[in-house]
LOMAR-81822 format. One record per residue (C-alpha): residue number from 1; residue in one letter; x, y, z. Coordinates in nm, 3 decimals, padded with zeros to 5 digits. Layout:
N
<dovo=NUM, tike=A, east=X, north=Y, up=Z>
...
% end
This chain:
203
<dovo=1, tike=X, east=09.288, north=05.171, up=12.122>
<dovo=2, tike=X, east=09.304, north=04.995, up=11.781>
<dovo=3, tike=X, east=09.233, north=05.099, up=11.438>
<dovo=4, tike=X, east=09.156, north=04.778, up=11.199>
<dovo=5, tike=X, east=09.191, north=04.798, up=10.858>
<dovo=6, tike=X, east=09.203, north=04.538, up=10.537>
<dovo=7, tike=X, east=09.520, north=04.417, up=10.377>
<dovo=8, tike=X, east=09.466, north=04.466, up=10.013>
<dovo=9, tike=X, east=09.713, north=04.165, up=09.961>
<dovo=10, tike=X, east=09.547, north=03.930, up=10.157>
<dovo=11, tike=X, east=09.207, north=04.118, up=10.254>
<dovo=12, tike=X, east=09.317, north=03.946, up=10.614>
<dovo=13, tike=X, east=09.197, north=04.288, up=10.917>
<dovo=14, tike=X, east=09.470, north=04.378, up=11.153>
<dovo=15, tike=X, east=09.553, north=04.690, up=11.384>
<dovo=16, tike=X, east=09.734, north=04.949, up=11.231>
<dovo=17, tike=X, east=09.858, north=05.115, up=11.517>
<dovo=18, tike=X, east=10.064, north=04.825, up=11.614>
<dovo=19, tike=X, east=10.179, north=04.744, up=11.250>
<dovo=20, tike=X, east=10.563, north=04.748, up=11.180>
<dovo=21, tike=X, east=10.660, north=05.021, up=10.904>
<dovo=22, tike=X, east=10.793, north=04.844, up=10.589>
<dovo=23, tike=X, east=11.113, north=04.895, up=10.470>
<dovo=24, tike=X, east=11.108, north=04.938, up=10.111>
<dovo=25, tike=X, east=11.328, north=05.177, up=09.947>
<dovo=26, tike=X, east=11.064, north=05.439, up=09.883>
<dovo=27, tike=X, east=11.038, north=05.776, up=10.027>
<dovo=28, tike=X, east=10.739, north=05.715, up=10.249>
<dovo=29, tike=X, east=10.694, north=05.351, up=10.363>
<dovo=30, tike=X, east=10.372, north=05.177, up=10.459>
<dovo=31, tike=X, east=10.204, north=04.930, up=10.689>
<dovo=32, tike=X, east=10.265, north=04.557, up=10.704>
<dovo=33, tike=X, east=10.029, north=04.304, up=10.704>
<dovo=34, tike=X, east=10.107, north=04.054, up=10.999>
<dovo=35, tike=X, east=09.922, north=03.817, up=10.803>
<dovo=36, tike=X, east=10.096, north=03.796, up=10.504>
<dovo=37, tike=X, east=10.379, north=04.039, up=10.558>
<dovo=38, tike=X, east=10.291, north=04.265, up=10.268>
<dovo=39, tike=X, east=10.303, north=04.642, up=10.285>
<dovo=40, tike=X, east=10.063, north=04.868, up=10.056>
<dovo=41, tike=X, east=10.353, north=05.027, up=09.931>
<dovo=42, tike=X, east=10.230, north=04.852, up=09.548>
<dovo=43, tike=X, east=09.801, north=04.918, up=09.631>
<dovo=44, tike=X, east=09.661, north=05.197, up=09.420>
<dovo=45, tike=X, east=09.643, north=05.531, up=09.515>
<dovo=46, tike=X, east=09.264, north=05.526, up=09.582>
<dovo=47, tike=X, east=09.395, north=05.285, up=09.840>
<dovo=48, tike=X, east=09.635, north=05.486, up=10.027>
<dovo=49, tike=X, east=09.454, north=05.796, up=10.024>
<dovo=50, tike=X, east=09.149, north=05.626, up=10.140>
<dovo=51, tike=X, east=09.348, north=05.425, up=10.439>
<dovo=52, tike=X, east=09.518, north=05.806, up=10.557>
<dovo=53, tike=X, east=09.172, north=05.981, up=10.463>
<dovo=54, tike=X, east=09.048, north=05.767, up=10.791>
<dovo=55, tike=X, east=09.301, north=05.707, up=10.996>
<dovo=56, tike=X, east=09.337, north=05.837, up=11.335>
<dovo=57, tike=X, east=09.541, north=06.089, up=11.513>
<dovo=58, tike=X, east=09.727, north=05.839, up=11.705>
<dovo=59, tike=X, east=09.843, north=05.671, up=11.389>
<dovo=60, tike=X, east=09.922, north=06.006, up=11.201>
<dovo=61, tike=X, east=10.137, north=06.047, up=11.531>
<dovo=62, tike=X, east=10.332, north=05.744, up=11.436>
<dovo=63, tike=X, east=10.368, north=05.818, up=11.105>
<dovo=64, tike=X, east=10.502, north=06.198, up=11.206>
<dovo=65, tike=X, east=10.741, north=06.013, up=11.468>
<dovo=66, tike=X, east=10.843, north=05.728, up=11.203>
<dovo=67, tike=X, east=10.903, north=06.092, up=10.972>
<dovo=68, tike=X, east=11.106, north=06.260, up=11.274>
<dovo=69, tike=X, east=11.372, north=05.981, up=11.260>
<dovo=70, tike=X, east=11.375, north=05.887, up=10.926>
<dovo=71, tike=X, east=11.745, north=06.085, up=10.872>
<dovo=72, tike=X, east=11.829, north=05.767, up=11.129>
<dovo=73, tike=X, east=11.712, north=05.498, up=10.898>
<dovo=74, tike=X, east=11.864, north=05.619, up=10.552>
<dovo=75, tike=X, east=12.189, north=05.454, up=10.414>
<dovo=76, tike=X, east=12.490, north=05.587, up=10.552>
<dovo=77, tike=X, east=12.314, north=05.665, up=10.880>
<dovo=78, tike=X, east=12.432, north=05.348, up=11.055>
<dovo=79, tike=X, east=12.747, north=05.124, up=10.828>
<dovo=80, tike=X, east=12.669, north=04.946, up=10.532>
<dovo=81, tike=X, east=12.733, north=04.599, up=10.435>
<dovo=82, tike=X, east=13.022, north=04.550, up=10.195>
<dovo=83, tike=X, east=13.022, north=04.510, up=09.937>
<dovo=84, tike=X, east=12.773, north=04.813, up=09.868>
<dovo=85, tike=X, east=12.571, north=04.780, up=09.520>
<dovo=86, tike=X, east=12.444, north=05.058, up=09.415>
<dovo=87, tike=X, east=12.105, north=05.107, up=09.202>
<dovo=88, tike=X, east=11.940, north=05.329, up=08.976>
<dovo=89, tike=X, east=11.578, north=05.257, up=08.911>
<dovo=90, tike=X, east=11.316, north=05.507, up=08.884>
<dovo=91, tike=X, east=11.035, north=05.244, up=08.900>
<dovo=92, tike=X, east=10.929, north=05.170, up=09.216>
<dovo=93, tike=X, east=10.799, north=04.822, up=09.206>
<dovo=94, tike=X, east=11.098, north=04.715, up=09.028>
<dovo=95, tike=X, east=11.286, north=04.902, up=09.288>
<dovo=96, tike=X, east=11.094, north=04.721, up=09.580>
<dovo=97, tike=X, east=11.165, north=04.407, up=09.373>
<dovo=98, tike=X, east=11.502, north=04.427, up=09.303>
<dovo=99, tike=X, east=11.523, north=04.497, up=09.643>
<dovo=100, tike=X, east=11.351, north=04.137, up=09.739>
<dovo=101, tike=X, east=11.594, north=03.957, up=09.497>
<dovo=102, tike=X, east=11.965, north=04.155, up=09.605>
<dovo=103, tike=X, east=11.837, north=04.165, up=09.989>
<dovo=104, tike=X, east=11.974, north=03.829, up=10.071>
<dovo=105, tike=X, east=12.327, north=03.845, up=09.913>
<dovo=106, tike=X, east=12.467, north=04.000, up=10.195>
<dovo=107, tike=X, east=12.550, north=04.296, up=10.029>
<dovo=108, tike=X, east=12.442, north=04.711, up=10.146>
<dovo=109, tike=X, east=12.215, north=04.840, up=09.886>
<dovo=110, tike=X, east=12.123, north=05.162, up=09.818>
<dovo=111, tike=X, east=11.934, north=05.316, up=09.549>
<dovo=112, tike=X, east=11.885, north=05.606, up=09.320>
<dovo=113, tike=X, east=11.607, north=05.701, up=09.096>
<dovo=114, tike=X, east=11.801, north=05.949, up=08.819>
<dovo=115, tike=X, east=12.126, north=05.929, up=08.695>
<dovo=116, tike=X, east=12.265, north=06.277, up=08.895>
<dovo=117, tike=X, east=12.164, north=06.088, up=09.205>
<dovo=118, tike=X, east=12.349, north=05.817, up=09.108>
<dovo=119, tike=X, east=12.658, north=06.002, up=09.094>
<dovo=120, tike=X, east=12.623, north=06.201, up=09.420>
<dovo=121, tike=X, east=12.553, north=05.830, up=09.626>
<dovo=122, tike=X, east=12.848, north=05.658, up=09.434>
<dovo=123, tike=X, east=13.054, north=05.952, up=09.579>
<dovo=124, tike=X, east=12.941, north=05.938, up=09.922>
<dovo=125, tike=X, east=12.960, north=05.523, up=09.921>
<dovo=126, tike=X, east=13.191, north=05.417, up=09.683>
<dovo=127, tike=X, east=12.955, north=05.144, up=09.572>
<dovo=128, tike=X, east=13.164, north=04.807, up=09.420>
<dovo=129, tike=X, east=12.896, north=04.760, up=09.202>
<dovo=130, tike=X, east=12.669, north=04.968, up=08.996>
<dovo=131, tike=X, east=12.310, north=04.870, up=08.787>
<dovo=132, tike=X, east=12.142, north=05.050, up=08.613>
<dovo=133, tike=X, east=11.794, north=04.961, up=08.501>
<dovo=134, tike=X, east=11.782, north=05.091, up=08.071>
<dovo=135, tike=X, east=11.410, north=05.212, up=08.101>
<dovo=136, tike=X, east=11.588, north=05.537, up=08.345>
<dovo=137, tike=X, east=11.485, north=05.811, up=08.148>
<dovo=138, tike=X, east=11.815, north=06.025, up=08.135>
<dovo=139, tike=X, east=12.042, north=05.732, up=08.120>
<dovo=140, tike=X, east=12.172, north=05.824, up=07.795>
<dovo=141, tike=X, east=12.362, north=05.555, up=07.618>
<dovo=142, tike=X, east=12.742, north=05.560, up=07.765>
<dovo=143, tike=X, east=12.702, north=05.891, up=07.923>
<dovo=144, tike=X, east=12.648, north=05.753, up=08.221>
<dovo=145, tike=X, east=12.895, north=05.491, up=08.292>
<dovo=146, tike=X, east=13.176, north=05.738, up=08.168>
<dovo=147, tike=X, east=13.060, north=06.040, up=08.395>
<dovo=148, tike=X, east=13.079, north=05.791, up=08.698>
<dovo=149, tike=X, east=13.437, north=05.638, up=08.571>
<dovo=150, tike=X, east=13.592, north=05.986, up=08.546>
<dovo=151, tike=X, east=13.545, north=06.099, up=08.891>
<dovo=152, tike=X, east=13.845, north=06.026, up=09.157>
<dovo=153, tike=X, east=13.802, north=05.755, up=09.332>
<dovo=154, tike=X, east=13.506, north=05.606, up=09.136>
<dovo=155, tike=X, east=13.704, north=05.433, up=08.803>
<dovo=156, tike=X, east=13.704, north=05.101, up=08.914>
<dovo=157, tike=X, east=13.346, north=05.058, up=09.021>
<dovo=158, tike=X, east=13.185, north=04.821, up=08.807>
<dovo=159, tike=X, east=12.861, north=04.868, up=08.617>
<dovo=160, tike=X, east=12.611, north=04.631, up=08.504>
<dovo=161, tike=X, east=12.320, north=04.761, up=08.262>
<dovo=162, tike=X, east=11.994, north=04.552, up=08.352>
<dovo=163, tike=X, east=11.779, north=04.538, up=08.046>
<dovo=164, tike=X, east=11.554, north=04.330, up=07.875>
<dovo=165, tike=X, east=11.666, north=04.408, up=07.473>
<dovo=166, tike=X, east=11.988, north=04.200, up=07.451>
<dovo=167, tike=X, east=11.942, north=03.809, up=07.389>
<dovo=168, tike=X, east=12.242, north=03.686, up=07.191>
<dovo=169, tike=X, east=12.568, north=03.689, up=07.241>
<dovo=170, tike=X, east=12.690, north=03.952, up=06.971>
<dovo=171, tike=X, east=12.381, north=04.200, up=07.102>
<dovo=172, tike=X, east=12.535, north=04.168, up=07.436>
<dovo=173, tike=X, east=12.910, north=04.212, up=07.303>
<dovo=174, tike=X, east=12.789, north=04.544, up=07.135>
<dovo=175, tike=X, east=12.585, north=04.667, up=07.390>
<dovo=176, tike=X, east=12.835, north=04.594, up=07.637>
<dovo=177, tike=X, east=13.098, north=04.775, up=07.460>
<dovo=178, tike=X, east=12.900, north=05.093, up=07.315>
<dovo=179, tike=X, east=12.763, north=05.151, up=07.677>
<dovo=180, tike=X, east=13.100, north=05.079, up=07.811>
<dovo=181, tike=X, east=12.903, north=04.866, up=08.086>
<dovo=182, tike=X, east=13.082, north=04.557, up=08.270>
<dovo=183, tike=X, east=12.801, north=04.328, up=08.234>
<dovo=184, tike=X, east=12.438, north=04.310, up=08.110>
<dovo=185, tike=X, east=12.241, north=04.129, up=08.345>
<dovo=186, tike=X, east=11.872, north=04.031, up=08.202>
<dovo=187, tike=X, east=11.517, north=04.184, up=08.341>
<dovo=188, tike=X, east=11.389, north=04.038, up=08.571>
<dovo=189, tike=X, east=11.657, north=04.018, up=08.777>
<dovo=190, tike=X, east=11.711, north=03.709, up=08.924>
<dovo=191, tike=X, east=11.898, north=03.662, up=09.248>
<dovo=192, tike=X, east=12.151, north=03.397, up=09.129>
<dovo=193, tike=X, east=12.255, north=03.565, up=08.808>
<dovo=194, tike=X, east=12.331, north=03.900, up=09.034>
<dovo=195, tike=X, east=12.511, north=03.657, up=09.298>
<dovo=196, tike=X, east=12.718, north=03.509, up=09.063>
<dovo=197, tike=X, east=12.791, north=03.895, up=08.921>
<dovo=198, tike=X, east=12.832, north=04.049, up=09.271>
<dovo=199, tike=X, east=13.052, north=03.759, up=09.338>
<dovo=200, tike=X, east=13.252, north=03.727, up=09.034>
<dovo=201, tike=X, east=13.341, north=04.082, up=08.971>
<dovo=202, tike=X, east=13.422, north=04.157, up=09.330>
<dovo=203, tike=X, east=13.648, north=03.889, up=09.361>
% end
């Protein structure tokens, strides 16, 4: 049996039923394209509900099976890579993006979309590093980065603010200061500016 359907990246067809589940860090992953090797997780909605509107039993099978063990495939389930970096970003192509970019620094990533959920992860995986993306919408100015330094066991994790509003250096020695952040790193992220961070505040 085979069910073909379109890549909306590359328009290339390929069976869905044999198509590897992305990994994205998003809540319910997609297809990948063989082709290309890009999921849908980023195609509009009228995309995705039109792809599950005709899909088949045997792939919603697959999907309910991929949803049966997803408690295997979440961090903590199986050891992370150290150092971890933790992430708050509500936004999820910047999530799936900063993903791309931190994915080959060797580090364990995990990610949080509100700043509560931020705390209870840094609990559970005493993250090394910490960035938060400004546009969160309860990441309140210093709030934040002092709630996380106050709890046991958490005070020396360091935090990075990732923002797009501070271009000189006094902007940055403010901000830095009045958010009581480590480092600011600039949007978009780019991987060697968070490899040189990851690697010169963890040293």
């Amino acid at each position: 049996m085979t069910t073909i359907t379109t890549c909306y990246h590359c328009q290339s067809p390929y069976d869905a039923l044999v198509a590897s589940w992305c990994d994205c860090p998003v809540g319910d992953p997609t297809l990948v394209c063989p082709s290309c090797t890009s999921c849908f997780c980023l195609a509009t909605t009228g995309y995705k509900e039109g792809f599950w509107q005709v899909a088949p039993d045997e792939l919603w099978r697959r999907r309910a099976e991929r949803d049966a063990t997803a408690d295997e495939l979440v961090p903590g389930a199986t050891p992370l890579s150290r150092p971890v970096v933790l992430v708050i970003c509500s936004d999820l192509a910047e999530r799936v993006e900063t993903k791309r970019v931190l994915g080959g620094l060797g580090c364990g990533l995990v990610f949080a979309a509100t700043v509560d959920q931020s705390l209870e992860l840094a609990r559970k995986f005493r993250p090394a590093l910490l960035i938060a993306d400004d546009r969160v919408d309860d990441l309140e100015g210093s709030r934040f980065a002092r709630a996380l330094r106050t709890e046991t066991g958490l005070a020396g994790t360091k935090i990075a603010l990732l923002s797009s509003l501070y271009r000189t250096a006094s902007q940055r020695e403010e901000a830095l200061s009045r958010l009581a952040v480590d480092r600011i790193l600039t949007r978009p992220l780019v991987a060697d500016e968070a490899g040189h961070l990851i690697e010169a505040l963890l040293s």
